[in-house]
C-alpha positions as a Markdown table, in Angstrom:
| # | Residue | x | y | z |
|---|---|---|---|---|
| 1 | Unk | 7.2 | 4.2 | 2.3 |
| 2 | Unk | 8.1 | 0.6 | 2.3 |
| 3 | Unk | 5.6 | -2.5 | 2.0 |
| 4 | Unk | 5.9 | -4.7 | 4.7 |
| 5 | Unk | 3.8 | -7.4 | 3.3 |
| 6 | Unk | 3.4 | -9.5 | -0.2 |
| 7 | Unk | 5.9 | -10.6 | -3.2 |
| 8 | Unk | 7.6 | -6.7 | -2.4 |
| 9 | Unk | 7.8 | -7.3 | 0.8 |
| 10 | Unk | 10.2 | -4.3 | 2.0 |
| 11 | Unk | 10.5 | -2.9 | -1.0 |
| 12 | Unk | 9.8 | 1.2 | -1.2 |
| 13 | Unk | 7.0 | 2.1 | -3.5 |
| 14 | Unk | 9.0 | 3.6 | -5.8 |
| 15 | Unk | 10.7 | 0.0 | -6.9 |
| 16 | Unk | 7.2 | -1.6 | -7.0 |
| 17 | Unk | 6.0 | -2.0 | -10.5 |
| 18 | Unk | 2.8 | -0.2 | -11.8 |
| 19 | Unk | 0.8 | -3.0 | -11.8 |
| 20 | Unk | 1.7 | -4.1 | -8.2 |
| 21 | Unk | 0.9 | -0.7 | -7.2 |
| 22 | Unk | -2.7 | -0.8 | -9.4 |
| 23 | Unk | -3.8 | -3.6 | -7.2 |
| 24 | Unk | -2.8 | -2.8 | -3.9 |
| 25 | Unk | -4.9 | 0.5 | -4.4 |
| 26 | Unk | -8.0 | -1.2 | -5.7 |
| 27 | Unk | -7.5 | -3.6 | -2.7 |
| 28 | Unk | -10.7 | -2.8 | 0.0 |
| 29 | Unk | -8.8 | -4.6 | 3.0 |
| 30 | Unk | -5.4 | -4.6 | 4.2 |
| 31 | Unk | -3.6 | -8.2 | 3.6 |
| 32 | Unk | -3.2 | -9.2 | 7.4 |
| 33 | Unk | -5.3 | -11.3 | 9.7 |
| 34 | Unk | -6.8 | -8.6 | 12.4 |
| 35 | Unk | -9.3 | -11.3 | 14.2 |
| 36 | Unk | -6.5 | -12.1 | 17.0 |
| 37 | Unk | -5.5 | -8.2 | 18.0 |
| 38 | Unk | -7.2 | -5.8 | 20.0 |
| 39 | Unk | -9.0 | -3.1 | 19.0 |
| 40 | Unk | -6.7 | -0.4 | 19.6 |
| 41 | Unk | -4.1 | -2.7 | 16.9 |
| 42 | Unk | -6.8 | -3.4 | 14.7 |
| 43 | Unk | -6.8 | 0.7 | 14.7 |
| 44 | Unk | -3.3 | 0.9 | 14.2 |
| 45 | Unk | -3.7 | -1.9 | 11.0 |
| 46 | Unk | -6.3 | 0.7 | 9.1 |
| 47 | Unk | -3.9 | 3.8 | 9.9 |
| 48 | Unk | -1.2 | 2.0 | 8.3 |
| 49 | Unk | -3.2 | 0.5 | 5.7 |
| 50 | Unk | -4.5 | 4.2 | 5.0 |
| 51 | Unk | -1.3 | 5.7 | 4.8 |
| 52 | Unk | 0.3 | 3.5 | 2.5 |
| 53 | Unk | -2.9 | 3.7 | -0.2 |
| 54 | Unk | -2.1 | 7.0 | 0.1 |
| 55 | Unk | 1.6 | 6.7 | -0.7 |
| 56 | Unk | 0.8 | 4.6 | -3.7 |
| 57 | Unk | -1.8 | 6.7 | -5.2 |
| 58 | Unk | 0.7 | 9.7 | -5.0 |
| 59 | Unk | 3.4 | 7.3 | -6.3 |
| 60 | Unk | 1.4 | 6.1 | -8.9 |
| 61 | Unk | 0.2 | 10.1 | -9.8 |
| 62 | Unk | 3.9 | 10.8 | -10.1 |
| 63 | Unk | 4.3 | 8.0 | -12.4 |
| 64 | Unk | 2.0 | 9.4 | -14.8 |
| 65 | Unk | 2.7 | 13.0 | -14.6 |
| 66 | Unk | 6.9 | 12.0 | -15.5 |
| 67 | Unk | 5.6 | 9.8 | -18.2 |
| 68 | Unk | 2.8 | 10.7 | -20.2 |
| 69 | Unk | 1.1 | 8.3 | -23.0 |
């Protein structure tokens, strides 16, 4: 999964550095404006936003399970 917001902006997770990857999952809202779309986008925003937490969690899982302290 790529970002498509932010310093990484289009970068796949797996080229985002831990720490990038920290905060976007301890982030609460996704990083866009929603007040100007319809419901039915603003739906589509918290899918997205979903799916991606979701991607970096497993990403950063991986992380740890390949590279133990």
């Amino acid at each position: 999964m790529r970002l498509w917001f932010g310093a990484h902006n289009g970068k796949d997770l797996k080229d985002v550095p831990d720490d990038y990857l920290v905060w976007l999952v301890e982030r609460t809202q996704p990083p866009t404006t929603t007040h100007n779309l319809t419901d039915a986008q603003k739906k589509q925003v918290r899918e997205k936003w979903k799916d991606l937490l979701s991607a970096a969690e497993d990403e950063i899982f991986e992380r740890q399970e390949n590279n133990p302290a």
